[in-house]
N, C-alpha and C positions, 0 to 999 in steps of 0.2 A: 395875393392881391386883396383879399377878406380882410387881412388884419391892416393892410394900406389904409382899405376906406373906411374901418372901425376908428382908426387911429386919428386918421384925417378929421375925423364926424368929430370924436370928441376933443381935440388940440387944437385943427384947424391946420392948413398949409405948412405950418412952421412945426410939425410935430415930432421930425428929425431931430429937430435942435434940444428937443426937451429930452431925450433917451439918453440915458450913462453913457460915459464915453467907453470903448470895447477897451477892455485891457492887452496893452503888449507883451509877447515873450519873445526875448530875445533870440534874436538867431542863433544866437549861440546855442540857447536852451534848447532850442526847436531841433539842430540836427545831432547834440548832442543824446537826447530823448530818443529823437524817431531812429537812430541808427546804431542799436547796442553794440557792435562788434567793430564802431569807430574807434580805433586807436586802444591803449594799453589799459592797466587797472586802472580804474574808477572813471573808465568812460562815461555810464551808466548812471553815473552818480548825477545828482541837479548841482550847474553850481552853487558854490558856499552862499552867492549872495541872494539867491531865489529863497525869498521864506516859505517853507515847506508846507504854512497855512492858507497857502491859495485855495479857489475855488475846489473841488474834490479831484486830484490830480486823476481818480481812477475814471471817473465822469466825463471827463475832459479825454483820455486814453478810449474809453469806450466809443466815444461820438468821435472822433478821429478814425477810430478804427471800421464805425458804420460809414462814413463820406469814403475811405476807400475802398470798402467793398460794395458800395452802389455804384464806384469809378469802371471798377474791376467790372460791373455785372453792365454798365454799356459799354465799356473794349468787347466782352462777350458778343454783345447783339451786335458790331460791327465787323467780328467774325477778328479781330485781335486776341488772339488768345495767351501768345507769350505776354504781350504786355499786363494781361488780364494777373495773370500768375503774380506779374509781378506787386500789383496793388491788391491781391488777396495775401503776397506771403507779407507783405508791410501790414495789414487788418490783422492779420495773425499773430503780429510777434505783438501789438495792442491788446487783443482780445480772442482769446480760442474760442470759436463758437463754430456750432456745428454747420452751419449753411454757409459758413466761408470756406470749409473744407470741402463742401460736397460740390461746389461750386468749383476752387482749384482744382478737382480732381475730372471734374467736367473738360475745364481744359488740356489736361494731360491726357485724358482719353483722346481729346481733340487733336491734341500733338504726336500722338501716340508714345506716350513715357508712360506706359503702364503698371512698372512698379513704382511710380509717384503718385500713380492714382490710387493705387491699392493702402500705399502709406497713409492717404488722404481720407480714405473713406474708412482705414480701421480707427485713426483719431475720430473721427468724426462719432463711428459707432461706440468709441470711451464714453461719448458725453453723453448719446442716445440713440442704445443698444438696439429699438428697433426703427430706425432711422430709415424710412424705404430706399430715397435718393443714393444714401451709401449704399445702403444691401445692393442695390440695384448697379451701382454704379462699378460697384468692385467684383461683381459677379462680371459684368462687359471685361472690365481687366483682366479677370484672373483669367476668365474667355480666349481671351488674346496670348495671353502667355502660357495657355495650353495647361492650364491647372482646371480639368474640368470638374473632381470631385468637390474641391473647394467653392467652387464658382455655382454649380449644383445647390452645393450647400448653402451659399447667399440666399438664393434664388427663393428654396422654400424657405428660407426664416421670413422673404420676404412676403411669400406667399400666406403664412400665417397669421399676420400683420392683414394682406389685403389678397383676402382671395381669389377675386375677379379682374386683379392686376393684368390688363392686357398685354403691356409693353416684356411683361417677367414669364406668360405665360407664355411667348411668344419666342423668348432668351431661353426657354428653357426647352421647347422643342428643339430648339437647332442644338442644344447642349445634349438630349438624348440622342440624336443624331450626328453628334462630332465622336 
């Protein structure tokens, strides 16, 4: 609403009309893109007649891939967590980033698919090895699936990372105790 009434101050009421018109991509393009594993070879591919010098296709792939995992992250707060899954594994196949993994893997703890979390929190720890969310997060899993050495092991990578971690200190009592 800031840039409303910056816009408004300097254009005047009519300052919609003076903004570029948005550019269209075709549906075609759109489900062709957002759903790699549609149909045979060259799903994948843009069609022929998209000139391949648009705006920075990976730019456009990126912010796509942020609107659905901020989608993903309020299905979370209204305790949807399958559908949650579902708009971080679409962020995902956009953009690998680590907070959309640690995120999915939130959910699967929530659903309880604990070797999905664990899948989710070792990517995650690819991209940033002391990642506490993951360490944290695959410690709860491995917890769960009775893999206590491993789980253990999170634990203090995570503790080294943040030593006064209460939520790990706290995972890790009940783990000397399992």
């Amino acid at each position: 609403s800031r840039m409303t009434k910056a816009l408004q101050e300097k254009d005047g009421v009519n300052w919609r009309q003076q903004l570029p018109p948005i550019p269209t991509v075709p549906i075609s393009a759109q489900t062709r893109w957002s759903v790699p594993s549609a149909g045979g070879p060259g799903a994948n591919t843009p069609p022929a007649t998209a000139p391949l010098a648009e705006p920075d296709q990976t730019a456009v792939g990126t912010e796509r891939a942020r609107t659905l995992k901020e989608e993903g992250n309020e299905l979370v707060k209204k305790g949807n967590h399958k559908k949650a899954v579902e708009k971080y594994s679409e962020s995902l196949k956009l953009n690998q980033e680590c907070a959309t993994y640690t995120n999915r893997a939130l959910c699967y703890l929530a659903l309880k698919q604990y070797k999905e979390a664990v899948q989710d929190c070792t990517e995650a720890l690819k991209l940033d090895p002391k990642n506490v969310k993951a360490l944290y997060r695959r410690a709860q899993a491995l917890k769960e699936l009775k893999d206590y050495k491993s789980s253990i092991a999170d634990i203090k990578s995570l503790l080294k990372t943040e030593p006064k971690n209460t939520a790990a200190l706290r995972l890790l009592q009940e783990l000397n105790r399992a």
